[in-house]
C-alpha positions as a Markdown table, in Angstrom:
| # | Residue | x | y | z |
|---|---|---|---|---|
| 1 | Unk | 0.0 | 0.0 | 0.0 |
| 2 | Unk | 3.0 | 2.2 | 0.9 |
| 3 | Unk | 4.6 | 1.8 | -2.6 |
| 4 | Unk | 1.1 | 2.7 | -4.2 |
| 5 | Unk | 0.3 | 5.9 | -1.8 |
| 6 | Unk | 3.8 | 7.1 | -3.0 |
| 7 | Unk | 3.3 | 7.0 | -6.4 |
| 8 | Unk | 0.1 | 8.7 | -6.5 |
| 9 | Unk | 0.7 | 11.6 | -4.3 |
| 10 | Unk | 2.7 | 13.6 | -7.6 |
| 11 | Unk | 0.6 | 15.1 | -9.7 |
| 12 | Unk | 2.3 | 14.2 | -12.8 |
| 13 | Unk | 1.5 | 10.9 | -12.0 |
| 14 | Unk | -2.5 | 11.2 | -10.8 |
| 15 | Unk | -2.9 | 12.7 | -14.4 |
| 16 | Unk | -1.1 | 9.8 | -16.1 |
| 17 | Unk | -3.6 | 7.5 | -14.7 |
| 18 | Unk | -6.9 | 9.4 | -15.2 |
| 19 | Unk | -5.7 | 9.5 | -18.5 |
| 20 | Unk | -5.3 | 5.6 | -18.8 |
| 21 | Unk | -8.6 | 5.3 | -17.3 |
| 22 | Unk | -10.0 | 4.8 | -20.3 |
| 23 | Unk | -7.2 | 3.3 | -22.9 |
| 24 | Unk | -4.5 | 2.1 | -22.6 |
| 25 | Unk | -1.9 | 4.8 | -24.5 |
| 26 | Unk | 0.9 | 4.9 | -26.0 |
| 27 | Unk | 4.4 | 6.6 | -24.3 |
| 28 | Unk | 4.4 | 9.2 | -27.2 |
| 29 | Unk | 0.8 | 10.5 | -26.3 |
| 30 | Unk | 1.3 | 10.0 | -22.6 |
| 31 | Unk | 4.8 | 12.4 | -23.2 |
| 32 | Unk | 2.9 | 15.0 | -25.5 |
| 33 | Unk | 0.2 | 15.9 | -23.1 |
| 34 | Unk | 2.7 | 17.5 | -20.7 |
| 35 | Unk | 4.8 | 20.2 | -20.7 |
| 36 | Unk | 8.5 | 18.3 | -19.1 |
| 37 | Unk | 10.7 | 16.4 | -21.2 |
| 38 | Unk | 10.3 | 12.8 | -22.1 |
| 39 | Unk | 12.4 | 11.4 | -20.1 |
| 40 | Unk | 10.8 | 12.9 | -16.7 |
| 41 | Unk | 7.5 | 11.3 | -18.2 |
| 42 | Unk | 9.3 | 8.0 | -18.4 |
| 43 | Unk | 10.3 | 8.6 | -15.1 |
| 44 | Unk | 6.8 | 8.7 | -13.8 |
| 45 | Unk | 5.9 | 5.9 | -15.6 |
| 46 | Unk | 8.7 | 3.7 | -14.2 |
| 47 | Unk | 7.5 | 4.8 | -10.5 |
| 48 | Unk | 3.8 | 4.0 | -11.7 |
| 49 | Unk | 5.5 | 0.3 | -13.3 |
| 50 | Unk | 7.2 | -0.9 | -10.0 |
| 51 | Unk | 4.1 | 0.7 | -7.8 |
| 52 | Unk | 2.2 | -1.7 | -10.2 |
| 53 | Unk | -0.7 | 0.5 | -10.9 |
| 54 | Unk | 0.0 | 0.3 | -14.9 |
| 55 | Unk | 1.8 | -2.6 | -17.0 |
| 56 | Unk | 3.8 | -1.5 | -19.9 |
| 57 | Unk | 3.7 | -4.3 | -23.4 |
| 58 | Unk | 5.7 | -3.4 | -26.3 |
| 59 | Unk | 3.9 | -3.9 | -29.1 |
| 60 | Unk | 6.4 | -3.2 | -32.6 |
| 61 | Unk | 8.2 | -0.5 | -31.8 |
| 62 | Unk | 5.9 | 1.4 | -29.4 |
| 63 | Unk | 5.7 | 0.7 | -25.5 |
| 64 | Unk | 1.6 | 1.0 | -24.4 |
| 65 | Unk | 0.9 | 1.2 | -21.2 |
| 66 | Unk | -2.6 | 0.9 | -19.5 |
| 67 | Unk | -4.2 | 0.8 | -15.8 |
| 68 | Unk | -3.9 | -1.7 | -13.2 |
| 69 | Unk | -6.7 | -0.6 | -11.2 |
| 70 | Unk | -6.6 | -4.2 | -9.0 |
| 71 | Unk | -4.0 | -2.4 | -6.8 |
| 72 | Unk | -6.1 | 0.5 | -5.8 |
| 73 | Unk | -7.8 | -2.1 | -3.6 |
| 74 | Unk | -5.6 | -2.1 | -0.3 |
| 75 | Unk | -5.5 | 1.9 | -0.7 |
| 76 | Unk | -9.4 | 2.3 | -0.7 |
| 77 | Unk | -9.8 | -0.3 | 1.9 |
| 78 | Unk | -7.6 | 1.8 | 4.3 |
| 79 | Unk | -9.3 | 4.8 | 3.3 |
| 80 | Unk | -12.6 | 3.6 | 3.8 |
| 81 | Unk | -12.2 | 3.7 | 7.5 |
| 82 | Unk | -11.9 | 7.8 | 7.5 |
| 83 | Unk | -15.0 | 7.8 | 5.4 |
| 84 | Unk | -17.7 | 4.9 | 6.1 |
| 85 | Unk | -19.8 | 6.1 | 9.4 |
| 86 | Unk | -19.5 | 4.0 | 12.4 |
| 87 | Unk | -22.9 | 2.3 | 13.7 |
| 88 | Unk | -23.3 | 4.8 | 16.5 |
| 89 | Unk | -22.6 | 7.6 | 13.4 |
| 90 | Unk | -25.3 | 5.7 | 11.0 |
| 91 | Unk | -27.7 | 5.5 | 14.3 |
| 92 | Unk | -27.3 | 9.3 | 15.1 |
| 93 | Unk | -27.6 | 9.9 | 11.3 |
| 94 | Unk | -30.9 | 8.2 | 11.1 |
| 95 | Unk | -32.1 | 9.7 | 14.7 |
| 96 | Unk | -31.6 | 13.2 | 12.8 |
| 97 | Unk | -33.6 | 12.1 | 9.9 |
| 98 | Unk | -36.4 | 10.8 | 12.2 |
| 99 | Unk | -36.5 | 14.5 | 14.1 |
| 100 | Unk | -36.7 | 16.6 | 11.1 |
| 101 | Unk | -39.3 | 14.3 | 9.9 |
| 102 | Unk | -41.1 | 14.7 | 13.0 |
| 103 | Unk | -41.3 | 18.2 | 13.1 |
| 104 | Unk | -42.1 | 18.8 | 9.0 |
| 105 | Unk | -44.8 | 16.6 | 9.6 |
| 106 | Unk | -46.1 | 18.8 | 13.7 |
| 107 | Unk | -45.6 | 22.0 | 11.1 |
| 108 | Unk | -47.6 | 20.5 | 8.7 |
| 109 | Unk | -49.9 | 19.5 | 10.6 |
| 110 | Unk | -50.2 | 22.9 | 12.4 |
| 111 | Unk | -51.3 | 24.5 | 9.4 |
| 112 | Unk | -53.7 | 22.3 | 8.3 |
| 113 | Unk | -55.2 | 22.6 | 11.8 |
| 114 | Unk | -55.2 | 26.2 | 11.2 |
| 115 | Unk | -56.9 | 26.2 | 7.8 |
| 116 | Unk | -59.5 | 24.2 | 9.1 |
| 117 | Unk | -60.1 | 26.8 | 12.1 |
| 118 | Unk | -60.6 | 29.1 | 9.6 |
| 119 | Unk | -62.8 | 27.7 | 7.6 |
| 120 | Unk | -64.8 | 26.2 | 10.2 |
């Protein structure tokens, strides 16, 4: 997980995969979408290769290289636990829900009672 946090935290890098999101791409068109020399791009690349987030194949002369999205998976599962509520969260959540409710539905109620006062 270390080796994949590392890799992703340049920026260089976060665009290179959002833009093998999609496709897998060629080095050329990875290297032309950014303004620093080649070989810096083939730099990122390399740290994105050994992370294992992308997988290079040469194919003639050209080197593609595409998304390994599989290794994402220990990253988002240690994420998950500054995002995902805890029961007592979920529970407090809901008990919010329920009091709003409950008092949309007293207002509600209130004016009808109101109107029909009125009217009566």
């Amino acid at each position: 997980m270390d080796d994949v946090a590392a890799a992703i935290a340049d920026p260089v890098r976060r665009d290179i995969l959002v833009m093998l999101r999609e496709q897998r791409l060629p080095v050329t068109q990875i290297a032309d979408r950014f303004a620093i020399s080649r070989p810096a791009v083939s730099r990122h690349l390399r740290v994105l290769r050994e992370s294992g987030l992308v997988r290079d194949t040469l194919v003639g002369r050209q080197r593609f290289y595409e998304l390994n999205a599989s290794r994402f998976a220990d990253l988002i599962e240690w994420l998950d636990q500054f995002t995902q509520a805890t029961g007592w969260q979920q529970r407090l959540d809901a008990l919010e829900t329920e009091v709003y409710r409950s008092r949309r539905e007293r207002h509600h109620r209130g004016k009808t009672d109101q109107q029909q006062e009125k009217t009566a």
